[in-house]
TIGUTI-554015 format. One record per atom (N, C-alpha, C): x, y, z; atom name. Coordinates in nm, 2 decimals. Example, Ala and Ser with C-alpha at 12.3 -4.5 7.8 and 13.67 -1.06 7.14 Angstrom:
BEGIN
(pt (1.32, -0.57, 0.78), 'N')
(pt (1.23, -0.45, 0.78), 'CA')
(pt (1.32, -0.33, 0.78), 'C')
(pt (1.28, -0.22, 0.71), 'N')
(pt (1.37, -0.11, 0.71), 'CA')
(pt (1.29, 0.00, 0.79), 'C')
***
This chain:
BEGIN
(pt (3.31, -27.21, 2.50), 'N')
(pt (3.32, -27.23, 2.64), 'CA')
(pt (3.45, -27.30, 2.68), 'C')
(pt (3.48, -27.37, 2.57), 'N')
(pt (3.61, -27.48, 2.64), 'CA')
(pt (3.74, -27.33, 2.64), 'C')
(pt (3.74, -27.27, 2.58), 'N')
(pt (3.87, -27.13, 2.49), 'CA')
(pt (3.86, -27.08, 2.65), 'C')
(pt (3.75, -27.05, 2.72), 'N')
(pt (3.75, -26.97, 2.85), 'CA')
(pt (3.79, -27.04, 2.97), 'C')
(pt (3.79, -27.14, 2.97), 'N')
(pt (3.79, -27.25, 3.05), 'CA')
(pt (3.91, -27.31, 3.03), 'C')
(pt (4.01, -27.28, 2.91), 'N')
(pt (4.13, -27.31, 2.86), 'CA')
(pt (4.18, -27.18, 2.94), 'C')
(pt (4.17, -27.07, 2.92), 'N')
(pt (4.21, -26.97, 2.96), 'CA')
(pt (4.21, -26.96, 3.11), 'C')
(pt (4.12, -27.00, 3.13), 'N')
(pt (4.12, -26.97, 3.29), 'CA')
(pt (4.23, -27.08, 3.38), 'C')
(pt (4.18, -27.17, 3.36), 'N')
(pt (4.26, -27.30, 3.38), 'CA')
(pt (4.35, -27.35, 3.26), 'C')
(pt (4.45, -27.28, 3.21), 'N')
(pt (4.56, -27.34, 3.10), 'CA')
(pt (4.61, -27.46, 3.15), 'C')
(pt (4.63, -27.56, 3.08), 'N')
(pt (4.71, -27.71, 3.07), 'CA')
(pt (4.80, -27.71, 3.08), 'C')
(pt (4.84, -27.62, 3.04), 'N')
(pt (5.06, -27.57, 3.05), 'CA')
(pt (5.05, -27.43, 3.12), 'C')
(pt (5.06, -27.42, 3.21), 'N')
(pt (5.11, -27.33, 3.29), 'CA')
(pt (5.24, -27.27, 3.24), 'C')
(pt (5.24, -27.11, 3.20), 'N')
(pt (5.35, -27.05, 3.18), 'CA')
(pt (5.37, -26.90, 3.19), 'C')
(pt (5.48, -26.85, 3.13), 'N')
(pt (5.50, -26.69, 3.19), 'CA')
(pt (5.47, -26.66, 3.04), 'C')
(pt (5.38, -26.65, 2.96), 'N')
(pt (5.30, -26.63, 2.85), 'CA')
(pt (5.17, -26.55, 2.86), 'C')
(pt (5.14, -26.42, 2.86), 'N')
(pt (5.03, -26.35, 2.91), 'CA')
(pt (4.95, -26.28, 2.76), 'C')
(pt (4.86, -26.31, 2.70), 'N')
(pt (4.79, -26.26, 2.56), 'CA')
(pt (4.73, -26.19, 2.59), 'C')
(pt (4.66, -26.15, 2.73), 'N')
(pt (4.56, -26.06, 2.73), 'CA')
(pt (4.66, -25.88, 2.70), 'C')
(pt (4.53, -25.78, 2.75), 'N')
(pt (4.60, -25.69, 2.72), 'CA')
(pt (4.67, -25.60, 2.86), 'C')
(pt (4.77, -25.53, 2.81), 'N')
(pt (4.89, -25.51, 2.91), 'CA')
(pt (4.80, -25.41, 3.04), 'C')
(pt (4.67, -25.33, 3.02), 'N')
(pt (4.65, -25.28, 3.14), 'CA')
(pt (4.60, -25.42, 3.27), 'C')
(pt (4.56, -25.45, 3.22), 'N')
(pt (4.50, -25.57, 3.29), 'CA')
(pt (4.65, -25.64, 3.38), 'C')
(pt (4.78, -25.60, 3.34), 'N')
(pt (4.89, -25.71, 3.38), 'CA')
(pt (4.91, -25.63, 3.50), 'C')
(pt (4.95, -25.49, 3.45), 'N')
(pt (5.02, -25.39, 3.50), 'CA')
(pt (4.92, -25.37, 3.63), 'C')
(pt (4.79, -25.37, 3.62), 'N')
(pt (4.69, -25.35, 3.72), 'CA')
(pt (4.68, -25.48, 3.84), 'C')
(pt (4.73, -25.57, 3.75), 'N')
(pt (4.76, -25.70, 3.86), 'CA')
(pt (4.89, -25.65, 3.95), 'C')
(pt (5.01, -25.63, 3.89), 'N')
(pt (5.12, -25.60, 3.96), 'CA')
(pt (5.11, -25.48, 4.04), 'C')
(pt (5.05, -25.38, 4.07), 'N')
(pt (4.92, -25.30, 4.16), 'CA')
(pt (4.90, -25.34, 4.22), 'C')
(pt (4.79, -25.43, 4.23), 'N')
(pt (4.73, -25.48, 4.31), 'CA')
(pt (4.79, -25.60, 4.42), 'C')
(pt (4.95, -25.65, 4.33), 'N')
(pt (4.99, -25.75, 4.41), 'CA')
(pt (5.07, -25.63, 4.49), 'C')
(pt (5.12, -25.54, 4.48), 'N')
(pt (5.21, -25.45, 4.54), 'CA')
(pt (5.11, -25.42, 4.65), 'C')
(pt (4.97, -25.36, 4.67), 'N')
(pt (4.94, -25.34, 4.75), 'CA')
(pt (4.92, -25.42, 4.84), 'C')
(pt (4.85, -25.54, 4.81), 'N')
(pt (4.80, -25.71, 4.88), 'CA')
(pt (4.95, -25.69, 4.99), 'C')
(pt (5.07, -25.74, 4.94), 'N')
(pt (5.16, -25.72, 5.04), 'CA')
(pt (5.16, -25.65, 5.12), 'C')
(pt (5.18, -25.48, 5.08), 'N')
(pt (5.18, -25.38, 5.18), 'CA')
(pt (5.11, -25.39, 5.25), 'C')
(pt (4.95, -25.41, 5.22), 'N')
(pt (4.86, -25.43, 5.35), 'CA')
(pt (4.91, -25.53, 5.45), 'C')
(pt (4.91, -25.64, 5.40), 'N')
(pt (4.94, -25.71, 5.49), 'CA')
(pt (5.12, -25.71, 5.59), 'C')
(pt (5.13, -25.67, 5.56), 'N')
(pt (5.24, -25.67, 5.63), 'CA')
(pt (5.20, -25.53, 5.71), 'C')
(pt (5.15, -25.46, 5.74), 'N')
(pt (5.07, -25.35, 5.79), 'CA')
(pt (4.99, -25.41, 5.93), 'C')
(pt (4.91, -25.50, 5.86), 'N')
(pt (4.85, -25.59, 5.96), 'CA')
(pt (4.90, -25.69, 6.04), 'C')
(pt (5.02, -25.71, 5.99), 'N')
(pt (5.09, -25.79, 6.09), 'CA')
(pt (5.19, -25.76, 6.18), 'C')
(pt (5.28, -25.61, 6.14), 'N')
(pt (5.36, -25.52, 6.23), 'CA')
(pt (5.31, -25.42, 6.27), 'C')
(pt (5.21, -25.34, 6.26), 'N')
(pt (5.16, -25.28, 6.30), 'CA')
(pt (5.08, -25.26, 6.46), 'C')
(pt (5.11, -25.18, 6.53), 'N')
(pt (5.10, -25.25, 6.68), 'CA')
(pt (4.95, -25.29, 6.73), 'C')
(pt (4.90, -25.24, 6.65), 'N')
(pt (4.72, -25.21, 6.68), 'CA')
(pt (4.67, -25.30, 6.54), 'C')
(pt (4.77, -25.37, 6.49), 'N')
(pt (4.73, -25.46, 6.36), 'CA')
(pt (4.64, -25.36, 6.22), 'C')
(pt (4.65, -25.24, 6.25), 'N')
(pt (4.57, -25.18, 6.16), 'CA')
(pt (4.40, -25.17, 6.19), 'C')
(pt (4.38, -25.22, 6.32), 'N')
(pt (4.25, -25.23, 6.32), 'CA')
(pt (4.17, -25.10, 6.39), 'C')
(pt (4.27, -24.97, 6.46), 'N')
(pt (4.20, -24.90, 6.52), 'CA')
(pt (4.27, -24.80, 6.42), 'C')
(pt (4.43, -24.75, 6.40), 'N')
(pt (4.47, -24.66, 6.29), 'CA')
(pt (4.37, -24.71, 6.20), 'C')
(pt (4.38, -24.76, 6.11), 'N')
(pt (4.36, -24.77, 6.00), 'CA')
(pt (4.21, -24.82, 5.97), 'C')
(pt (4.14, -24.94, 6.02), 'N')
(pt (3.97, -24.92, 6.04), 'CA')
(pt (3.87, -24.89, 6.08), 'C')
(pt (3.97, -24.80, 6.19), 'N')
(pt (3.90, -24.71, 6.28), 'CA')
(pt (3.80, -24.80, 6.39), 'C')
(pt (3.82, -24.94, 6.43), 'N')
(pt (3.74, -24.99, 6.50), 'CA')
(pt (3.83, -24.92, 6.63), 'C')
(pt (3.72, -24.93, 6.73), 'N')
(pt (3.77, -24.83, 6.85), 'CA')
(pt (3.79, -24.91, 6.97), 'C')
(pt (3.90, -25.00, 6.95), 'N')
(pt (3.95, -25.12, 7.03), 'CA')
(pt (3.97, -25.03, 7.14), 'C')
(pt (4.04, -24.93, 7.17), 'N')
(pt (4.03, -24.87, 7.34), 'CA')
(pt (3.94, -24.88, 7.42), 'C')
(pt (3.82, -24.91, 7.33), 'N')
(pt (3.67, -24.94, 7.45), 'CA')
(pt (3.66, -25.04, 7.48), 'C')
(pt (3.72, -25.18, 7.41), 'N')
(pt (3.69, -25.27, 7.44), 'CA')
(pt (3.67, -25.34, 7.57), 'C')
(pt (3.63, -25.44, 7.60), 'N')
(pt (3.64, -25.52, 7.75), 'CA')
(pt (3.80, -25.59, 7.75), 'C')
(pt (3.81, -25.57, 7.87), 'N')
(pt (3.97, -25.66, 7.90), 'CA')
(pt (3.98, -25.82, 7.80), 'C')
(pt (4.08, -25.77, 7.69), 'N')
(pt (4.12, -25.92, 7.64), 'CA')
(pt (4.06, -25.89, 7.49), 'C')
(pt (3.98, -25.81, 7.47), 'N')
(pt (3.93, -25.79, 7.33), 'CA')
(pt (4.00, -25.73, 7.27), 'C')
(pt (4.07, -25.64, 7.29), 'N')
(pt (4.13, -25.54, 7.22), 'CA')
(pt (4.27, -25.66, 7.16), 'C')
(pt (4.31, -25.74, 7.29), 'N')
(pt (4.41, -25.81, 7.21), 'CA')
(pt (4.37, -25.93, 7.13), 'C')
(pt (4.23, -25.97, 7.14), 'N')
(pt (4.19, -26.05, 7.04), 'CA')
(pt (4.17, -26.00, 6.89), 'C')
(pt (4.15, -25.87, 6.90), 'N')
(pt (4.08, -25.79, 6.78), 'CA')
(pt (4.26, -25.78, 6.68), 'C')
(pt (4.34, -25.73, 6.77), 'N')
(pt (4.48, -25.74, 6.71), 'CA')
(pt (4.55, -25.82, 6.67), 'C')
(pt (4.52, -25.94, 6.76), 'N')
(pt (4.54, -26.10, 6.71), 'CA')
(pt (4.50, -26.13, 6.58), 'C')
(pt (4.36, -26.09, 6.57), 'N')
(pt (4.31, -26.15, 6.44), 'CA')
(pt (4.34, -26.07, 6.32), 'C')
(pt (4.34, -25.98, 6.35), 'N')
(pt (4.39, -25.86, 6.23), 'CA')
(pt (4.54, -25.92, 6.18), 'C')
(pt (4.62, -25.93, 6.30), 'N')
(pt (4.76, -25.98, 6.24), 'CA')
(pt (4.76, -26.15, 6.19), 'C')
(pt (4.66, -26.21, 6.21), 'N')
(pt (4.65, -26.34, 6.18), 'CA')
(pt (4.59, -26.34, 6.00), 'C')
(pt (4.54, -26.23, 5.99), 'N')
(pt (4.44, -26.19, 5.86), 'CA')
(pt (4.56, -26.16, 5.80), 'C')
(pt (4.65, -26.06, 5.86), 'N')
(pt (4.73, -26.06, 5.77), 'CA')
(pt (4.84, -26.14, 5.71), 'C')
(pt (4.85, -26.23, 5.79), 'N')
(pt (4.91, -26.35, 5.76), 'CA')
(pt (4.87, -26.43, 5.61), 'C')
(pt (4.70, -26.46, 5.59), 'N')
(pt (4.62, -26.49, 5.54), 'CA')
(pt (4.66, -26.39, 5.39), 'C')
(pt (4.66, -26.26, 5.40), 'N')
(pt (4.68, -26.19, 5.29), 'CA')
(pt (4.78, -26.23, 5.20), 'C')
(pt (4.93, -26.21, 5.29), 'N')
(pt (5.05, -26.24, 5.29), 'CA')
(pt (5.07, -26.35, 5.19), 'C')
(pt (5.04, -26.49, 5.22), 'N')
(pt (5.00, -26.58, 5.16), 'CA')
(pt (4.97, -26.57, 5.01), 'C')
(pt (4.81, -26.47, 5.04), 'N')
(pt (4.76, -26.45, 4.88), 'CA')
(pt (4.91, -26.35, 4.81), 'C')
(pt (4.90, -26.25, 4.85), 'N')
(pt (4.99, -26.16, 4.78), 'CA')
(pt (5.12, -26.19, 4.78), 'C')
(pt (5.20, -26.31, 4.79), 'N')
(pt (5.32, -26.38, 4.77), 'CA')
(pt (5.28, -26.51, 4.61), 'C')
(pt (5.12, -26.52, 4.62), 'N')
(pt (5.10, -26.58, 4.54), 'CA')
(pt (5.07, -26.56, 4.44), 'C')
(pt (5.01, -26.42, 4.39), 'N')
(pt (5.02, -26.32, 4.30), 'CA')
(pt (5.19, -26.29, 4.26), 'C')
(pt (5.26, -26.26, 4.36), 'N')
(pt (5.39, -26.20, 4.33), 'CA')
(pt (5.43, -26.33, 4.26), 'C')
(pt (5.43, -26.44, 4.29), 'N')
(pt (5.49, -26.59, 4.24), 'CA')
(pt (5.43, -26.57, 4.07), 'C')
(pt (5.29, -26.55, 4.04), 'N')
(pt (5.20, -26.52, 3.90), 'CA')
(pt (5.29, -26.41, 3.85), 'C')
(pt (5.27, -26.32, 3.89), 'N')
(pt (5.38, -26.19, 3.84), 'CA')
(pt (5.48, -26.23, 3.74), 'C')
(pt (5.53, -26.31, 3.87), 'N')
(pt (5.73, -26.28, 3.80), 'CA')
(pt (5.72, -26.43, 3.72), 'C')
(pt (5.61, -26.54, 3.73), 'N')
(pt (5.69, -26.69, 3.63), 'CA')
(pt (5.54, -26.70, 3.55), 'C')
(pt (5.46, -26.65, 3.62), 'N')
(pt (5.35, -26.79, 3.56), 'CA')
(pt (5.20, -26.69, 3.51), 'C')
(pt (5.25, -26.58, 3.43), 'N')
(pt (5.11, -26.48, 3.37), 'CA')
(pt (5.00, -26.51, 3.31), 'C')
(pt (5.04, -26.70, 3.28), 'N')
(pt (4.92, -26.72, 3.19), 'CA')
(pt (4.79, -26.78, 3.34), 'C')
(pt (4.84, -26.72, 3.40), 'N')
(pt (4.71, -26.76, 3.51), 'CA')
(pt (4.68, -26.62, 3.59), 'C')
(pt (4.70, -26.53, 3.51), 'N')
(pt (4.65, -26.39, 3.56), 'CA')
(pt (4.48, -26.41, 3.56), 'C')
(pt (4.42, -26.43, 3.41), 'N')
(pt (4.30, -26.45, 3.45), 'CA')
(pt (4.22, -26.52, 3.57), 'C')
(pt (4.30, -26.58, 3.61), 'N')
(pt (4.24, -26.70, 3.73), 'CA')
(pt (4.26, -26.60, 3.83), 'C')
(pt (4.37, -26.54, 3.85), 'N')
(pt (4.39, -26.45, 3.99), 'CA')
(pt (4.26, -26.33, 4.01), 'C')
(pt (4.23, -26.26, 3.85), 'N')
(pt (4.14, -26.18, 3.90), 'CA')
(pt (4.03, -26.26, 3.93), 'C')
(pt (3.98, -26.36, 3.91), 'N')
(pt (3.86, -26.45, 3.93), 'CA')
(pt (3.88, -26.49, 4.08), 'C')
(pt (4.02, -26.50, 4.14), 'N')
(pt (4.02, -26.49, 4.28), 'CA')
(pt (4.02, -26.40, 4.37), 'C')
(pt (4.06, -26.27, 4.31), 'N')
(pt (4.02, -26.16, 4.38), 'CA')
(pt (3.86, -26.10, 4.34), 'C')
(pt (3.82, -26.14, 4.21), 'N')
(pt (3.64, -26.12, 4.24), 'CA')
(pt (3.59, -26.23, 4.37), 'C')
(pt (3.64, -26.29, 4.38), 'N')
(pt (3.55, -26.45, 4.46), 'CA')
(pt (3.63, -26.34, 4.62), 'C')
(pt (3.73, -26.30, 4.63), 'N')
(pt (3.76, -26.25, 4.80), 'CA')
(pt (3.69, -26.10, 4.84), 'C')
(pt (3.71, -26.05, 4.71), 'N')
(pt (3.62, -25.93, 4.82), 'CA')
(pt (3.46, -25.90, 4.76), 'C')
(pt (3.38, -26.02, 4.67), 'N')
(pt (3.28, -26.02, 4.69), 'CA')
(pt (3.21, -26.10, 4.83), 'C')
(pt (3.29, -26.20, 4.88), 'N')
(pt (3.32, -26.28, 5.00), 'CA')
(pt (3.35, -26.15, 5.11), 'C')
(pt (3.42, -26.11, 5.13), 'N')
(pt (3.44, -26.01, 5.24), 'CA')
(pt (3.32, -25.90, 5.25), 'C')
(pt (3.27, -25.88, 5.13), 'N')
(pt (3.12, -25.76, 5.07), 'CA')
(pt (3.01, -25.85, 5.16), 'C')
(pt (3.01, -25.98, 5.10), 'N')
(pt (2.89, -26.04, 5.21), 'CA')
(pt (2.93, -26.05, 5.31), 'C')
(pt (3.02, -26.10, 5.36), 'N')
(pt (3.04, -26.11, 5.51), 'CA')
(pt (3.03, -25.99, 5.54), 'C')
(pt (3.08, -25.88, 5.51), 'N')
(pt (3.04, -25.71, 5.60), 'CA')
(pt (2.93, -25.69, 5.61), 'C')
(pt (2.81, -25.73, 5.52), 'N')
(pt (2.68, -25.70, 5.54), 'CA')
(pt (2.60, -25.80, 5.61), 'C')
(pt (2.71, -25.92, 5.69), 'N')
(pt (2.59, -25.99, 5.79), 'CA')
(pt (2.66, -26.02, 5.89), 'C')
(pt (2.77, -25.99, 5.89), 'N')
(pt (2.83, -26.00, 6.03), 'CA')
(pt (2.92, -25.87, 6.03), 'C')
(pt (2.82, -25.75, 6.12), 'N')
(pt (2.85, -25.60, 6.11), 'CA')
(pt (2.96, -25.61, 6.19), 'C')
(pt (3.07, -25.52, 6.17), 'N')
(pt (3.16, -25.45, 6.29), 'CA')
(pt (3.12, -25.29, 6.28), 'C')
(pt (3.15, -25.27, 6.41), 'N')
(pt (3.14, -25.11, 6.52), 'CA')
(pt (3.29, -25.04, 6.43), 'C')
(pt (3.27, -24.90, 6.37), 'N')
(pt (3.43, -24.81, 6.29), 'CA')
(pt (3.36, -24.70, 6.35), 'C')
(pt (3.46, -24.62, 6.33), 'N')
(pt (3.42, -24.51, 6.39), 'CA')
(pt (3.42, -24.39, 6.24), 'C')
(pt (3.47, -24.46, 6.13), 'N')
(pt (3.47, -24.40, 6.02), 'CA')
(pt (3.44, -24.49, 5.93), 'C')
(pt (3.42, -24.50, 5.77), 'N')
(pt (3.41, -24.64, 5.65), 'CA')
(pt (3.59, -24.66, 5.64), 'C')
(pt (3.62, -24.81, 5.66), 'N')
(pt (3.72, -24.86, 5.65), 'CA')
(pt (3.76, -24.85, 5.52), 'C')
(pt (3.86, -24.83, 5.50), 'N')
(pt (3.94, -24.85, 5.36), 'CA')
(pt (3.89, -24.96, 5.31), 'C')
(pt (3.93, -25.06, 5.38), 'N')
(pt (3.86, -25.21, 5.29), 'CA')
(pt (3.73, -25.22, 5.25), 'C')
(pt (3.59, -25.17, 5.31), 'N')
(pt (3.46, -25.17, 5.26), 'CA')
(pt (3.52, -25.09, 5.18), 'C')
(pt (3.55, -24.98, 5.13), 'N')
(pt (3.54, -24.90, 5.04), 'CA')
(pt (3.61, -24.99, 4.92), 'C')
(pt (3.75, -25.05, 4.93), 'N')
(pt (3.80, -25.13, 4.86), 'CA')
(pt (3.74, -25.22, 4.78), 'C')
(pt (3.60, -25.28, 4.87), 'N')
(pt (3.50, -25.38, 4.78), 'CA')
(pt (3.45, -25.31, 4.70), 'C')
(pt (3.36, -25.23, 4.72), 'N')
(pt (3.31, -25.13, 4.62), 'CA')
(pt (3.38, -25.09, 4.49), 'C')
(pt (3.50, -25.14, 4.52), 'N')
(pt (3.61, -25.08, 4.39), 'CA')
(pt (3.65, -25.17, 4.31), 'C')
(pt (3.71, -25.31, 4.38), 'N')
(pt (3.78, -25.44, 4.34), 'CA')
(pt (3.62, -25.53, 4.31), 'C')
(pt (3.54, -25.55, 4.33), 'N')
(pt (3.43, -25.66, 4.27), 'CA')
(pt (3.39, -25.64, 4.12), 'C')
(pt (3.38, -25.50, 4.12), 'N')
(pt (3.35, -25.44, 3.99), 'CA')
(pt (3.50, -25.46, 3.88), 'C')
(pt (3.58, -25.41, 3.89), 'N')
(pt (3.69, -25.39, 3.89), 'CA')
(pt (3.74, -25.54, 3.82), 'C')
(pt (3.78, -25.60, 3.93), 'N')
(pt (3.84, -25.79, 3.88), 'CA')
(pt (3.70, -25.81, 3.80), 'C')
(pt (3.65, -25.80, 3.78), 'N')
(pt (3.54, -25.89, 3.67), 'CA')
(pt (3.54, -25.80, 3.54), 'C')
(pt (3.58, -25.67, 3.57), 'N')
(pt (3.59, -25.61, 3.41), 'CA')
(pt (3.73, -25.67, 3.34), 'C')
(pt (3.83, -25.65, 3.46), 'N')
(pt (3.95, -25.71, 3.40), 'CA')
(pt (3.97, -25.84, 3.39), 'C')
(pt (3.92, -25.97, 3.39), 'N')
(pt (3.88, -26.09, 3.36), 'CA')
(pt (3.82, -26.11, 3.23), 'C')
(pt (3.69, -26.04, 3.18), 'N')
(pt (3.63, -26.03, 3.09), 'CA')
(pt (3.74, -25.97, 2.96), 'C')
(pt (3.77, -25.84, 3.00), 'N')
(pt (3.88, -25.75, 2.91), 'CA')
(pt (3.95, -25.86, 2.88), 'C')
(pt (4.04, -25.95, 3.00), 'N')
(pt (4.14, -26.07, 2.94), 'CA')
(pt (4.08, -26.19, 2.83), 'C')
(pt (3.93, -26.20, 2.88), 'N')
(pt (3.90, -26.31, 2.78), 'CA')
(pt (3.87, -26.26, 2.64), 'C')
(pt (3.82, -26.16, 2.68), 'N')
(pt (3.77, -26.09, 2.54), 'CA')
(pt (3.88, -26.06, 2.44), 'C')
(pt (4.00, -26.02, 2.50), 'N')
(pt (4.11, -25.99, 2.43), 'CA')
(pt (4.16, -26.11, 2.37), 'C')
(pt (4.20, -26.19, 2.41), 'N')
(pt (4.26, -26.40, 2.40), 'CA')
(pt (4.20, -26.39, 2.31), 'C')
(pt (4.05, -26.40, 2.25), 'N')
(pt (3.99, -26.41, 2.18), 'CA')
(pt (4.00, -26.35, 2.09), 'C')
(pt (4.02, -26.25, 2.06), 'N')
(pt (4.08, -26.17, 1.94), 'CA')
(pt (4.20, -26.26, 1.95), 'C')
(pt (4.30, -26.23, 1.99), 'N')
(pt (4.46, -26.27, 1.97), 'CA')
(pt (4.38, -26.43, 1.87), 'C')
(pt (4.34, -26.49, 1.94), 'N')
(pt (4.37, -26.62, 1.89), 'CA')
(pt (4.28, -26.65, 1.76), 'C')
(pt (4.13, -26.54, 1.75), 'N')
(pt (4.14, -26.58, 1.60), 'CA')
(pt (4.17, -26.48, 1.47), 'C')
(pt (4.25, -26.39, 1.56), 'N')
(pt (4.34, -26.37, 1.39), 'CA')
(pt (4.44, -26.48, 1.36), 'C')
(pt (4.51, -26.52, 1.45), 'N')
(pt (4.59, -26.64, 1.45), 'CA')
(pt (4.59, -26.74, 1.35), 'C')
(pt (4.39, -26.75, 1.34), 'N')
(pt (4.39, -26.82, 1.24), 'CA')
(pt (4.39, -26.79, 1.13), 'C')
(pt (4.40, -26.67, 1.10), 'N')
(pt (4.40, -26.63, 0.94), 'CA')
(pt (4.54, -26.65, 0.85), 'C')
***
């Protein structure tokens, strides 16, 4: 337990990565996209909430539609943040990859429950619900894959 818990949380932080390379390359993916969305949601004039989630802000009451845009580009703000923080993992510090998929299982199993109790009105399934469906499963194989691999690496090491 302590080897996983070393892994997850390393003492020395560095640009040292053991697990195996689809797991890296699928993070740098996934940070490529994290940014593009968000920056989508934050220039985009409708914040991505009616193109792209199909919520049908034209119907709204006076002031919603710019609340609904507001928040979307505030969210993406929020993304921005994450996926600058990934890009930071990326390029110096890999030995905390495994932590990152542990934080993208904890955000869109978090966004999976929040869709299922506090519904929004689409006029289609949003890219992002579909996205949970994809990334919950997904970040926990590739966390496991990482531990499981470290594990190998480290005890042939001892032979």
């Amino acid at each position: 337990m302590t080897k996983i818990i070393n892994l997850i949380l390393p003492k020395t932080i560095s640009n040292l990565y053991l697990g195996p390379k689809i797991p890296l390359y699928l993070f740098y993916f996934i940070t490529l996209i994290t940014v593009a969305r968000s920056l989508v949601h934050i220039f985009a004039p409708d914040g991505g909430a009616s193109s792209i989630a199909t919520i049908p802000i034209n119907n709204f009451a006076n002031g919603g539609r710019e609340t609904v845009i507001f928040m979307f580009a505030v969210w993406g703000l929020s993304q921005l943040m994450i996926g600058l923080l990934y890009l930071i993992v990326s390029l110096r510090y890999k030995s905390l990859v495994a932590l990152m998929y542990i934080s993208i299982f904890v955000e869109y199993l978090g966004r999976f429950l929040i869709g299922h109790t506090k519904t929004i009105q689409t006029l289609e399934t949003a890219p992002g619900e579909i996205g949970n469906y994809v990334m919950i499963p997904l970040s926990l194989v590739m966390v496991v894959w990482i531990i499981m691999r470290s594990y190998k690496v480290s005890d042939t090491s001892k032979i």
